[in-house]
PDB file with SEQRES, HELIX, SHEET and CRYST1 records, atoms N, CA, C and O in Angstrom:
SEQRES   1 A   78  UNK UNK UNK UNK UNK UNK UNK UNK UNK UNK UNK UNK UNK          
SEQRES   2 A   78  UNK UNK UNK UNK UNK UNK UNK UNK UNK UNK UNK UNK UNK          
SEQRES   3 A   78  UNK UNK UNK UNK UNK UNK UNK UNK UNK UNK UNK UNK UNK          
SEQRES   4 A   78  UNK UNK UNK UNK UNK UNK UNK UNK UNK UNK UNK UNK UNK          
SEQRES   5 A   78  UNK UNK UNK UNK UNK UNK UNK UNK UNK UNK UNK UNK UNK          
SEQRES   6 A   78  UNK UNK UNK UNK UNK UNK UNK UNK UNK UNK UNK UNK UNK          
HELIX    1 AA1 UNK A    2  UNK A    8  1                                   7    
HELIX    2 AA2 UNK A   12  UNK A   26  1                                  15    
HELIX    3 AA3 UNK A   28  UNK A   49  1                                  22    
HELIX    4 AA4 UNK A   54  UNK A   56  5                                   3    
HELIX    5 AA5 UNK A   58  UNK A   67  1                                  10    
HELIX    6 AA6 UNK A   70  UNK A   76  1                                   7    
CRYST1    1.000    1.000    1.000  90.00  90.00  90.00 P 1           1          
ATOM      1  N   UNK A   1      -5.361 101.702 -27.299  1.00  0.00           N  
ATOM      2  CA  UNK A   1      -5.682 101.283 -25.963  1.00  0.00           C  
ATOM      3  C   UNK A   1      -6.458  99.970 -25.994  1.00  0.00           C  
ATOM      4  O   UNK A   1      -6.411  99.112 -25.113  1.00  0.00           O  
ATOM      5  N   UNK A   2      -7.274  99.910 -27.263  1.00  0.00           N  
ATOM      6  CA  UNK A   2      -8.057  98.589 -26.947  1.00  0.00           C  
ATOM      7  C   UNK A   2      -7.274  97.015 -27.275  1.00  0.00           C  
ATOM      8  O   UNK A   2      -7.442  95.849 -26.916  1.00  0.00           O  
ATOM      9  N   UNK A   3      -6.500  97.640 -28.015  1.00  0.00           N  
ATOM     10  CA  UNK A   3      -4.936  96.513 -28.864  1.00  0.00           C  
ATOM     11  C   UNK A   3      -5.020  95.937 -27.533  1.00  0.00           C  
ATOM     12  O   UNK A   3      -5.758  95.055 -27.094  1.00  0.00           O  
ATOM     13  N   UNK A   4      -3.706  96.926 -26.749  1.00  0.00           N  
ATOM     14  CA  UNK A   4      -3.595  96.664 -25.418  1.00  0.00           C  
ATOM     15  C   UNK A   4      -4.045  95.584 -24.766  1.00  0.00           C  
ATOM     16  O   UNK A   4      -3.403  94.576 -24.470  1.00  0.00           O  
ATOM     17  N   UNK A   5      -5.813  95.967 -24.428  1.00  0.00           N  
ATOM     18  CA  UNK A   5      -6.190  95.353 -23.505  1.00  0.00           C  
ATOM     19  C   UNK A   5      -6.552  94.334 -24.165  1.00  0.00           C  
ATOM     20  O   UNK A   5      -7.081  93.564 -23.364  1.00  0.00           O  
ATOM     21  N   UNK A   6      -6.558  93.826 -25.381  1.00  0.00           N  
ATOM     22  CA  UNK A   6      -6.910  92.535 -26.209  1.00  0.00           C  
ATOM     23  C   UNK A   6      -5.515  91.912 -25.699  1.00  0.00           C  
ATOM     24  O   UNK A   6      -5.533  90.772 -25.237  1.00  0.00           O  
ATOM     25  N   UNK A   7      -4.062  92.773 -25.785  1.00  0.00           N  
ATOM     26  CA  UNK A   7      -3.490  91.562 -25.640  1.00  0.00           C  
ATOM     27  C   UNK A   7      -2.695  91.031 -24.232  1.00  0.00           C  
ATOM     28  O   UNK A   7      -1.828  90.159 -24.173  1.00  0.00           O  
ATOM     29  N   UNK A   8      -3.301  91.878 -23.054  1.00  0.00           N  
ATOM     30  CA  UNK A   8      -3.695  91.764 -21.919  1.00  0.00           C  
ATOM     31  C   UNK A   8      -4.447  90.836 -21.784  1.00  0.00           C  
ATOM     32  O   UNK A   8      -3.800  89.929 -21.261  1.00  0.00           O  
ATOM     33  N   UNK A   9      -5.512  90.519 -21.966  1.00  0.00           N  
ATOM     34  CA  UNK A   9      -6.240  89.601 -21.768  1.00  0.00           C  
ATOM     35  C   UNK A   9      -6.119  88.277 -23.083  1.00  0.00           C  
ATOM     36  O   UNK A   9      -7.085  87.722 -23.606  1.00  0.00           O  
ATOM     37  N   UNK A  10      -5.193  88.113 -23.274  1.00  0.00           N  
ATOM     38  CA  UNK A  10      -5.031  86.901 -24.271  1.00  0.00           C  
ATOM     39  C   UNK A  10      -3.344  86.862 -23.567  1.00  0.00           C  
ATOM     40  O   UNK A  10      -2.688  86.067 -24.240  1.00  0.00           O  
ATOM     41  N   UNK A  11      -2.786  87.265 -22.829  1.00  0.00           N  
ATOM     42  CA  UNK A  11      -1.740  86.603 -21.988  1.00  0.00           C  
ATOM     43  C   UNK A  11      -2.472  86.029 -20.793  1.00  0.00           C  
ATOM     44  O   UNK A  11      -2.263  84.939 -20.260  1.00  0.00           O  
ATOM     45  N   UNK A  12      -3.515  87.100 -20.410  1.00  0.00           N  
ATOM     46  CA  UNK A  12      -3.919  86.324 -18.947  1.00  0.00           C  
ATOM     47  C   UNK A  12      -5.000  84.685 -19.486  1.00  0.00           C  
ATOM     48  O   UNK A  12      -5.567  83.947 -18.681  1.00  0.00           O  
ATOM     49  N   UNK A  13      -4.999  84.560 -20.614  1.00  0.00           N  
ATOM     50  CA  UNK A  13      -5.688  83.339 -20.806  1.00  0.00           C  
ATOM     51  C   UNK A  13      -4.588  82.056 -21.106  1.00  0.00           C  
ATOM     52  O   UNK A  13      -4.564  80.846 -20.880  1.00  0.00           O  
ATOM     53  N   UNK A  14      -3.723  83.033 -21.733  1.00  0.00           N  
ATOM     54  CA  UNK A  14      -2.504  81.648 -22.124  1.00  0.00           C  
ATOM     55  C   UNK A  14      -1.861  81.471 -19.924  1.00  0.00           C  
ATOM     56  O   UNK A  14      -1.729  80.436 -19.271  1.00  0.00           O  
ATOM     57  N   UNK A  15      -1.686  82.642 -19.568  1.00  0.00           N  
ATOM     58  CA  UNK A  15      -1.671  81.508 -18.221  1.00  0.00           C  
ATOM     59  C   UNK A  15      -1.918  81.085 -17.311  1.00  0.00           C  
ATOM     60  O   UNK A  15      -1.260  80.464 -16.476  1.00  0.00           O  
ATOM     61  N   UNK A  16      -3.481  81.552 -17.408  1.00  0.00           N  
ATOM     62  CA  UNK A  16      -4.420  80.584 -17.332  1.00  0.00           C  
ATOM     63  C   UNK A  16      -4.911  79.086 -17.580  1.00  0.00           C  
ATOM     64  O   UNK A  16      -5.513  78.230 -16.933  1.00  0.00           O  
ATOM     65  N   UNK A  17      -4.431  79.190 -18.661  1.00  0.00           N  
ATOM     66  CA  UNK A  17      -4.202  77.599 -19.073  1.00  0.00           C  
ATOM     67  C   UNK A  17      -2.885  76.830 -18.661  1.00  0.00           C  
ATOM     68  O   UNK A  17      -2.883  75.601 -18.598  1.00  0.00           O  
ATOM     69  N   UNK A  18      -1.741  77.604 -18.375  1.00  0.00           N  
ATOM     70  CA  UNK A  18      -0.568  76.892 -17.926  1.00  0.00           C  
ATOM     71  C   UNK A  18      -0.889  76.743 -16.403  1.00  0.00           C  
ATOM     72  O   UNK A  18      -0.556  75.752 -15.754  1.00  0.00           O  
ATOM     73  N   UNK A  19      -1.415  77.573 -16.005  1.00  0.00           N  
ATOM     74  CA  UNK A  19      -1.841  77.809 -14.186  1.00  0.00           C  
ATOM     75  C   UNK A  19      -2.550  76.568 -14.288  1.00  0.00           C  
ATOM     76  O   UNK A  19      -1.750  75.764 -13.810  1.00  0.00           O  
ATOM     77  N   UNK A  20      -3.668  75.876 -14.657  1.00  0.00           N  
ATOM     78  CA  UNK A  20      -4.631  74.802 -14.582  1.00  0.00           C  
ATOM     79  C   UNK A  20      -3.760  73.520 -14.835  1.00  0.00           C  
ATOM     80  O   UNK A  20      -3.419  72.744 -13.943  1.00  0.00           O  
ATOM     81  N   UNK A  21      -3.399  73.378 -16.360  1.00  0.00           N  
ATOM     82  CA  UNK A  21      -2.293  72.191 -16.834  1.00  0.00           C  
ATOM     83  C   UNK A  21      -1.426  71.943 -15.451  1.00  0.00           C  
ATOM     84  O   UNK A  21      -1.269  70.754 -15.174  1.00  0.00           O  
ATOM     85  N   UNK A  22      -0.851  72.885 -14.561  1.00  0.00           N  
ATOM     86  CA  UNK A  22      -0.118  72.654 -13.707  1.00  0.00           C  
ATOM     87  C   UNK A  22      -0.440  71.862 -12.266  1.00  0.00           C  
ATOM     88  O   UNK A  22       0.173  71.040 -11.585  1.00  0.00           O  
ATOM     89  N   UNK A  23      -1.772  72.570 -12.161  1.00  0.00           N  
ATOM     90  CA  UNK A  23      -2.583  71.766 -10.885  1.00  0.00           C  
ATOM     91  C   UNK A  23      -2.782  70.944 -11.741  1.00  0.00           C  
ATOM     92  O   UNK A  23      -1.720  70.326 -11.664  1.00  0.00           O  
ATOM     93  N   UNK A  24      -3.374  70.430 -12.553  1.00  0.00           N  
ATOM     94  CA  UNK A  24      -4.509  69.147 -12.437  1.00  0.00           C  
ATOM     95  C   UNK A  24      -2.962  67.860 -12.657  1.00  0.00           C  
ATOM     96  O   UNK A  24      -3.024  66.687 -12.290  1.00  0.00           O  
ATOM     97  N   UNK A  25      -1.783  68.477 -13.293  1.00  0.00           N  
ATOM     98  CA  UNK A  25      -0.538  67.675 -12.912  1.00  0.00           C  
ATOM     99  C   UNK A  25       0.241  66.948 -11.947  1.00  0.00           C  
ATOM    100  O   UNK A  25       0.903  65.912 -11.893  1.00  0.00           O  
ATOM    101  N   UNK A  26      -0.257  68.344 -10.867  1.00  0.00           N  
ATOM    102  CA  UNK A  26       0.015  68.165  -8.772  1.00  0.00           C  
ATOM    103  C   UNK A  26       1.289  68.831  -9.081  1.00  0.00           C  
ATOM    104  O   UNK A  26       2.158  68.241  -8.439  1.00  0.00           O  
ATOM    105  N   UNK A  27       1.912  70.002  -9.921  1.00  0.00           N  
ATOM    106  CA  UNK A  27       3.096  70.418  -9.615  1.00  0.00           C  
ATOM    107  C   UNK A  27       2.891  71.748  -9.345  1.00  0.00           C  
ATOM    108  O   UNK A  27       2.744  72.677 -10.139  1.00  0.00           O  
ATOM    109  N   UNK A  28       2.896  71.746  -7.919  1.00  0.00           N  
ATOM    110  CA  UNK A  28       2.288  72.978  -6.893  1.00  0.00           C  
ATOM    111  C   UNK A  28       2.998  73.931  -7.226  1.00  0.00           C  
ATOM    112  O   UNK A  28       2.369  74.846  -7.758  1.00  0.00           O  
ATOM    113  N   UNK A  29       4.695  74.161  -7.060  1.00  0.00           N  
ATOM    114  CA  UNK A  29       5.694  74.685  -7.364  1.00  0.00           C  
ATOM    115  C   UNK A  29       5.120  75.990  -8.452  1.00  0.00           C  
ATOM    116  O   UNK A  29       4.550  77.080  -8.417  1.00  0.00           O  
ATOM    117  N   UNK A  30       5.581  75.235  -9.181  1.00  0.00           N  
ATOM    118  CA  UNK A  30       4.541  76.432 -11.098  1.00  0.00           C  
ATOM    119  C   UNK A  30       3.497  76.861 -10.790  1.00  0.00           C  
ATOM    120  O   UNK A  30       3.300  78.068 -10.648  1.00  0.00           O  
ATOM    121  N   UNK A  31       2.582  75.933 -10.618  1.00  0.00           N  
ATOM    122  CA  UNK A  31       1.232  76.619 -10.057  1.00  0.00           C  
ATOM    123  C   UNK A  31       0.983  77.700  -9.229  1.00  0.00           C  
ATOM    124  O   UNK A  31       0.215  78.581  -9.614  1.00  0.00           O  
ATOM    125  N   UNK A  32       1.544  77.762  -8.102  1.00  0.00           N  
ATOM    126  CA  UNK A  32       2.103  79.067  -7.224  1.00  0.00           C  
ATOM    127  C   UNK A  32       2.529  80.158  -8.372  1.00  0.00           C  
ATOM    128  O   UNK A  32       1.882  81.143  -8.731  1.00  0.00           O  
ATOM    129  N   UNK A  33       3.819  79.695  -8.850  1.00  0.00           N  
ATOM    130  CA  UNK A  33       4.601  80.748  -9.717  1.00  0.00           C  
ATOM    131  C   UNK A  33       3.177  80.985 -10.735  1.00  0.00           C  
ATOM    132  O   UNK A  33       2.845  82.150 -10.516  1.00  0.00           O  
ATOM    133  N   UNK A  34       2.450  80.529 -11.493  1.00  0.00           N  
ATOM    134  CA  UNK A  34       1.928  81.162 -12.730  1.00  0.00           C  
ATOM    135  C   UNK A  34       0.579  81.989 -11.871  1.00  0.00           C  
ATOM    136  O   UNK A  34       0.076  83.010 -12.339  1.00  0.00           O  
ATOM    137  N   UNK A  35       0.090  81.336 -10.503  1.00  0.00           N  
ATOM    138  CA  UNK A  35      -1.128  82.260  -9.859  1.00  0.00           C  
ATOM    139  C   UNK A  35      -0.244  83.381  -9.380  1.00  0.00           C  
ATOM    140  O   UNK A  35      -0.607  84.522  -9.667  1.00  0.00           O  
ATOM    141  N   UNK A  36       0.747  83.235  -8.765  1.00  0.00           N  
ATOM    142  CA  UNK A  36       1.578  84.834  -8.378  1.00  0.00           C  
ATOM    143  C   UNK A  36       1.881  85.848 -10.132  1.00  0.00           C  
ATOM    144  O   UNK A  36       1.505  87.006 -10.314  1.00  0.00           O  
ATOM    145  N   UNK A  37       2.620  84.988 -11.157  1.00  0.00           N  
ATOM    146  CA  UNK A  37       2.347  86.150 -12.130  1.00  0.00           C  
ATOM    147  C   UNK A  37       1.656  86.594 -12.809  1.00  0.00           C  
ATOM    148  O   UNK A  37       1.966  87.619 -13.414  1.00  0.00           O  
ATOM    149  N   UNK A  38      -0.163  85.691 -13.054  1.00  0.00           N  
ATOM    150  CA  UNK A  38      -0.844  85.917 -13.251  1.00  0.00           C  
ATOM    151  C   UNK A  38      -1.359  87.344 -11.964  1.00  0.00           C  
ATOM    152  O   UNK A  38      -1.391  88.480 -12.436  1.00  0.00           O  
ATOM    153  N   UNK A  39      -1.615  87.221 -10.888  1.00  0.00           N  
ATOM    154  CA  UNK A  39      -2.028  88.429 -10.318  1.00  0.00           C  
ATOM    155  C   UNK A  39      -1.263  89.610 -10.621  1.00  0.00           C  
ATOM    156  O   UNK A  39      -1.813  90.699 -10.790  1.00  0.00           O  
ATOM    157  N   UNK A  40       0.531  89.368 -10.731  1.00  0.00           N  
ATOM    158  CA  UNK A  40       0.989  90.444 -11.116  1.00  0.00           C  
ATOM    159  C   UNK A  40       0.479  91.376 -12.228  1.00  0.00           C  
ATOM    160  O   UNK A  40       0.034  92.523 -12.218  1.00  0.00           O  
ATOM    161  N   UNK A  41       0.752  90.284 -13.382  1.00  0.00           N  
ATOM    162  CA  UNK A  41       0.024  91.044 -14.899  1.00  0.00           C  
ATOM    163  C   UNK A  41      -1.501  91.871 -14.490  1.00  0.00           C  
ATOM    164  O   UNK A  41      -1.851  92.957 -14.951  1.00  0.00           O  
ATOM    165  N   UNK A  42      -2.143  91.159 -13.662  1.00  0.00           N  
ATOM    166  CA  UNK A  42      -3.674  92.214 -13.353  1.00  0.00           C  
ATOM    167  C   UNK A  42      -3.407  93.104 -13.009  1.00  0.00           C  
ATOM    168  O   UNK A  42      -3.973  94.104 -13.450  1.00  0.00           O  
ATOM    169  N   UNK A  43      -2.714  93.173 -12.342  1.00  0.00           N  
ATOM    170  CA  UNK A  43      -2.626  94.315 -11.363  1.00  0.00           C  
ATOM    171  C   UNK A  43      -2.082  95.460 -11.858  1.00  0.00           C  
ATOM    172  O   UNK A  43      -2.378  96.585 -11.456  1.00  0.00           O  
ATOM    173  N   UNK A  44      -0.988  95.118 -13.056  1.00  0.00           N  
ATOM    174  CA  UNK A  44       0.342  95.915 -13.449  1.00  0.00           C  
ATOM    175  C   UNK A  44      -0.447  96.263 -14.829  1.00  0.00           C  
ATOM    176  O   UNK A  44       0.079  97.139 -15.515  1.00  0.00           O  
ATOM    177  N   UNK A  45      -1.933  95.539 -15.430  1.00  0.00           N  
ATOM    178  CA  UNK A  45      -2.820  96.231 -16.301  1.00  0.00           C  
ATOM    179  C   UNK A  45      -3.452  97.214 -15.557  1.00  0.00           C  
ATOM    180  O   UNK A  45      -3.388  98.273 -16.182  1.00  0.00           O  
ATOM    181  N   UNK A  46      -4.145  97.364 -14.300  1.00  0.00           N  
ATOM    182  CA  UNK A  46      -5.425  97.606 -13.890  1.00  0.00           C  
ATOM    183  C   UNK A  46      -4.054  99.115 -13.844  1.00  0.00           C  
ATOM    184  O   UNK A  46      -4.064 100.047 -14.649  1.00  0.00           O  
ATOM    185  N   UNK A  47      -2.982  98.939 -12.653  1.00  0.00           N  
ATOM    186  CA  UNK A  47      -2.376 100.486 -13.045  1.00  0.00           C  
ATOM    187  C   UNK A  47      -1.942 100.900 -14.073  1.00  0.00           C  
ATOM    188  O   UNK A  47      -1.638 102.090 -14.156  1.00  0.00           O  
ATOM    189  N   UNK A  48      -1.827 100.254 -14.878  1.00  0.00           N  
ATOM    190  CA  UNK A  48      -1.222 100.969 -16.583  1.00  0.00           C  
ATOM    191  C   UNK A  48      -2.867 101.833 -16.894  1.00  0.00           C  
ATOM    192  O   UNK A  48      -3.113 103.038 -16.930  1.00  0.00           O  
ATOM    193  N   UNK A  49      -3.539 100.943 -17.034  1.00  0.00           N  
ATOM    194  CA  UNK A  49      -4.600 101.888 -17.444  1.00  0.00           C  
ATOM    195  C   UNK A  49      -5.175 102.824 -16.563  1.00  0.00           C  
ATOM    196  O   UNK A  49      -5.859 103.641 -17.178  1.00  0.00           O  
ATOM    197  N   UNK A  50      -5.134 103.069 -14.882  1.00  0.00           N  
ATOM    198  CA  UNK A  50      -5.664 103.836 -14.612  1.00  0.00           C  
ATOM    199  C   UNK A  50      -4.525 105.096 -14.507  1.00  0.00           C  
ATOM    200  O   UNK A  50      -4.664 106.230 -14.048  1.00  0.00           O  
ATOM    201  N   UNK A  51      -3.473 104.506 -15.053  1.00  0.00           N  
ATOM    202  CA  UNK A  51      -1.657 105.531 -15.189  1.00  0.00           C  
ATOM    203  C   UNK A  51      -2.878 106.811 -16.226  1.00  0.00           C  
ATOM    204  O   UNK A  51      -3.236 107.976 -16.059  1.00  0.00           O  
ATOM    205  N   UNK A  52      -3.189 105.546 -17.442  1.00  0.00           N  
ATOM    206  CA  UNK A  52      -3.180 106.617 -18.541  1.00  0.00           C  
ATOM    207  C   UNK A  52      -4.434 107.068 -18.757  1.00  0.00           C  
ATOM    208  O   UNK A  52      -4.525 107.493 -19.909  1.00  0.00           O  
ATOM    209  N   UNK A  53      -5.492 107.163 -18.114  1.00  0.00           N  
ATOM    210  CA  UNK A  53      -6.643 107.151 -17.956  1.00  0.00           C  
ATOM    211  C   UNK A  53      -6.632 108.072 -16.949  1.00  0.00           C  
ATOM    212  O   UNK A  53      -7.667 108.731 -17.046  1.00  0.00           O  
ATOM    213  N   UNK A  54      -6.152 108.337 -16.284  1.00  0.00           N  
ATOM    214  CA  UNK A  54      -5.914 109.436 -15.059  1.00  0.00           C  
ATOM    215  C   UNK A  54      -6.905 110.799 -15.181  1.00  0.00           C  
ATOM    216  O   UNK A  54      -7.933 111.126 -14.588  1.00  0.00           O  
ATOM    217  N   UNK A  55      -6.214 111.343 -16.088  1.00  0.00           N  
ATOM    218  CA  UNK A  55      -7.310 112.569 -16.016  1.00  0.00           C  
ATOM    219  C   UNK A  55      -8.284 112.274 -15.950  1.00  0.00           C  
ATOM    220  O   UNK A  55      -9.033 113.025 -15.324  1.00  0.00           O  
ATOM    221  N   UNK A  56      -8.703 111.352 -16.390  1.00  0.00           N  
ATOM    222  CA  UNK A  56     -10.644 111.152 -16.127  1.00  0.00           C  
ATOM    223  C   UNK A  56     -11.347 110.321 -15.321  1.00  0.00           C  
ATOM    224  O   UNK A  56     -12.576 110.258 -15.339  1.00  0.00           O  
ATOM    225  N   UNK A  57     -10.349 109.406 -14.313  1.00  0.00           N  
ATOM    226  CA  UNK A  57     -10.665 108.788 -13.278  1.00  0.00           C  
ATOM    227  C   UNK A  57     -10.288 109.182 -11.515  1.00  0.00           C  
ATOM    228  O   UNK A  57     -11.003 109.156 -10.513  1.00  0.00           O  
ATOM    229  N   UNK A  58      -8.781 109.551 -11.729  1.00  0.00           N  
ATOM    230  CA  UNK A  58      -8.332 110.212 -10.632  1.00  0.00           C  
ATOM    231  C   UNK A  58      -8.914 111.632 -10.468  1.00  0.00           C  
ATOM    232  O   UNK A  58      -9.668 111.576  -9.497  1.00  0.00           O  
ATOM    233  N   UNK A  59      -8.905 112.631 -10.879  1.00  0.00           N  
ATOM    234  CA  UNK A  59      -9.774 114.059 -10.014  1.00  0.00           C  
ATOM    235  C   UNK A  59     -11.350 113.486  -9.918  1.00  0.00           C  
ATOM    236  O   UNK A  59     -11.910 114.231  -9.114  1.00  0.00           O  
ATOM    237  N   UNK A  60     -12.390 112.382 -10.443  1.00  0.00           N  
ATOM    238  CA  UNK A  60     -13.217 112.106  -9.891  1.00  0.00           C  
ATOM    239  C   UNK A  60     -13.068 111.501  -8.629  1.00  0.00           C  
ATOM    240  O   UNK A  60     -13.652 112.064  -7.703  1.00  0.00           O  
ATOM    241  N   UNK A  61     -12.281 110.263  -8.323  1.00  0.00           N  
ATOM    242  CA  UNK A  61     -11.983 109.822  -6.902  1.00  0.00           C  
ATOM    243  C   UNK A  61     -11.331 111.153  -6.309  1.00  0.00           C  
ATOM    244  O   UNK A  61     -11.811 111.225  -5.178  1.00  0.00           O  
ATOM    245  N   UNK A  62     -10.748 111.901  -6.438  1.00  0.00           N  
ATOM    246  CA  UNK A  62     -10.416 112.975  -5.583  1.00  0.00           C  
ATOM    247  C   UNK A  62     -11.632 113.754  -5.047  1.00  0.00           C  
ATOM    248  O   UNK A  62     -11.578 113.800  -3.818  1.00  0.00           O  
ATOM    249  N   UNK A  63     -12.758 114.411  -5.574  1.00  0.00           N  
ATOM    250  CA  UNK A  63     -13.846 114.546  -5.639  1.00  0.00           C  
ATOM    251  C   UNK A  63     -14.491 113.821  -4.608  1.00  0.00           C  
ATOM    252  O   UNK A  63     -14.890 114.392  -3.593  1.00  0.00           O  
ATOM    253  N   UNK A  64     -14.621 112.611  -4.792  1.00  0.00           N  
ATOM    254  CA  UNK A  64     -15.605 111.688  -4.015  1.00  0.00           C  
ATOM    255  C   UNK A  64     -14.893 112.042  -2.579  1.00  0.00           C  
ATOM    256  O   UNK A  64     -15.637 112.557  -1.745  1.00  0.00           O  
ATOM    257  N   UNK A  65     -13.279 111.776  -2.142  1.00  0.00           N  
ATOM    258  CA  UNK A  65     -12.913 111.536  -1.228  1.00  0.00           C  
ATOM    259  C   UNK A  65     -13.042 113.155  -0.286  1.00  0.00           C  
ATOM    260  O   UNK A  65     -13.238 113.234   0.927  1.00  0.00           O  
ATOM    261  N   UNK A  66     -12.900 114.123  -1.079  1.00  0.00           N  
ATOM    262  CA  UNK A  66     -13.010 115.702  -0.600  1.00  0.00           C  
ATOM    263  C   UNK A  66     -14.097 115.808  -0.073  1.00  0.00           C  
ATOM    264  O   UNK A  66     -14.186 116.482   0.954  1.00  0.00           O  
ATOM    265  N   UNK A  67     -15.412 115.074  -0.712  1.00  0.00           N  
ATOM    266  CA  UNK A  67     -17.046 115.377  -0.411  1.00  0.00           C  
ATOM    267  C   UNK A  67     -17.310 114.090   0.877  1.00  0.00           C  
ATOM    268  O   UNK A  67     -18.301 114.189   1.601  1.00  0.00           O  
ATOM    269  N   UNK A  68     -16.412 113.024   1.034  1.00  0.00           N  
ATOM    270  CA  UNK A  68     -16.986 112.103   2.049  1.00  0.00           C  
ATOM    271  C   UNK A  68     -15.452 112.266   3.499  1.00  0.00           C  
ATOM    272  O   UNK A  68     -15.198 111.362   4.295  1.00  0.00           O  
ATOM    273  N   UNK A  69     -14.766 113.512   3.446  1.00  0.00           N  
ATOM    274  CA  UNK A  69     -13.889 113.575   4.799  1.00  0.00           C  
ATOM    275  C   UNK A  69     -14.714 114.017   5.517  1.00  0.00           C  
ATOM    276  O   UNK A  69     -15.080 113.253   6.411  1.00  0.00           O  
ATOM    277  N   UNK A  70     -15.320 115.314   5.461  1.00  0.00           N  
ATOM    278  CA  UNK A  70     -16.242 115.927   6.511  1.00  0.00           C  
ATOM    279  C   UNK A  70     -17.132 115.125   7.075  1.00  0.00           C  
ATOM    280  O   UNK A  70     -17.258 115.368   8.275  1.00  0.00           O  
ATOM    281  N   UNK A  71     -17.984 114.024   6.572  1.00  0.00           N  
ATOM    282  CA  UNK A  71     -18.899 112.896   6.889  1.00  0.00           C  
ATOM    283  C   UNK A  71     -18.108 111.735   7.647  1.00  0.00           C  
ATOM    284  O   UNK A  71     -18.683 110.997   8.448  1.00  0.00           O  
ATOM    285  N   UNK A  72     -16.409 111.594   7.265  1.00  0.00           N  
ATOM    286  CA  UNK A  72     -15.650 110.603   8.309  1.00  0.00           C  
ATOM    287  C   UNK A  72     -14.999 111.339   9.294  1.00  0.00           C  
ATOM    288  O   UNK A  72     -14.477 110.695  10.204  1.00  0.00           O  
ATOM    289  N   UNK A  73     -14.891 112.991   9.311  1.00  0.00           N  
ATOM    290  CA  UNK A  73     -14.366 113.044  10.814  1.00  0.00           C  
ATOM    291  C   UNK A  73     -15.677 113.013  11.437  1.00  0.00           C  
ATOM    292  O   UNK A  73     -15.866 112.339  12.450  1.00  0.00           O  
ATOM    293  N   UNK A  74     -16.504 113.635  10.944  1.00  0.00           N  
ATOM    294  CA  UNK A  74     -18.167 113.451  12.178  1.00  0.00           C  
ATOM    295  C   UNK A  74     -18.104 111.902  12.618  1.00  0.00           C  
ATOM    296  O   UNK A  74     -17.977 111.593  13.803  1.00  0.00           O  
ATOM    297  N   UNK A  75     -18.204 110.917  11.549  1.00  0.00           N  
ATOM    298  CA  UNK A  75     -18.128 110.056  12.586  1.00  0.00           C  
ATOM    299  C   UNK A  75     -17.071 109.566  13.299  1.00  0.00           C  
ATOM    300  O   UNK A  75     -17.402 108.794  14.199  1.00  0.00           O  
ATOM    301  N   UNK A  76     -15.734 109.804  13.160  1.00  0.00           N  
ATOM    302  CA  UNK A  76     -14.672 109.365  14.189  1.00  0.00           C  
ATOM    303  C   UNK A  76     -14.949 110.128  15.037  1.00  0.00           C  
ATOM    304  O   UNK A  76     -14.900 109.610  16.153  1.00  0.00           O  
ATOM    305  N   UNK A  77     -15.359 111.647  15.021  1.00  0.00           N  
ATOM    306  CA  UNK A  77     -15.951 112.786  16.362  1.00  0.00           C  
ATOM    307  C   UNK A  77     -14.270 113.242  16.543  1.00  0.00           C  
ATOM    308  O   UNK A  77     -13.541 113.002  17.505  1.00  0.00           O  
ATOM    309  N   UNK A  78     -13.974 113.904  15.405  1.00  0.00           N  
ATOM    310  CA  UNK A  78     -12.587 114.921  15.620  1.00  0.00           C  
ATOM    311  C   UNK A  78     -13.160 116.011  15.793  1.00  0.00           C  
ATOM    312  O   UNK A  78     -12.501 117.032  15.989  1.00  0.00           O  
TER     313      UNK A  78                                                      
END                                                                             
């Protein structure tokens, strides 16, 4: 898992550096494209790991959300 996220975060630096090279060039075009697949890759890490990480993150947010409904219908007043 930690491989992984080493080489997660050594793609998001290589384009990172192509994302920058591209602005400081003025070729907006790429730049768009590498900030749109740069957010993808975050995003498509942040759910891979909370995919496989699940048992020990998801039934805690389940938890939290079971213990704070009764406190949001009082205040919507259902």
């Amino acid at each position: 898992m930690l491989k992984l996220l080493f080489v997660v975060v050594l793609i998001i630096v290589i384009i990172i550096f192509f994302w920058r090279k591209n602005i400081e060039s003025g070729n907006l075009k790429k730049s768009n494209f590498y900030k749109n697949f740069l957010i993808l890759i975050i995003v498509a890490a942040i759910l891979f790991f909370l995919a496989t990480s699940g048992r020990f993150i998801l039934p805690q947010l389940f938890q939290i959300v079971k213990m704070a409904l009764p406190l949001l219908t009082k205040l919507i007043g259902i």
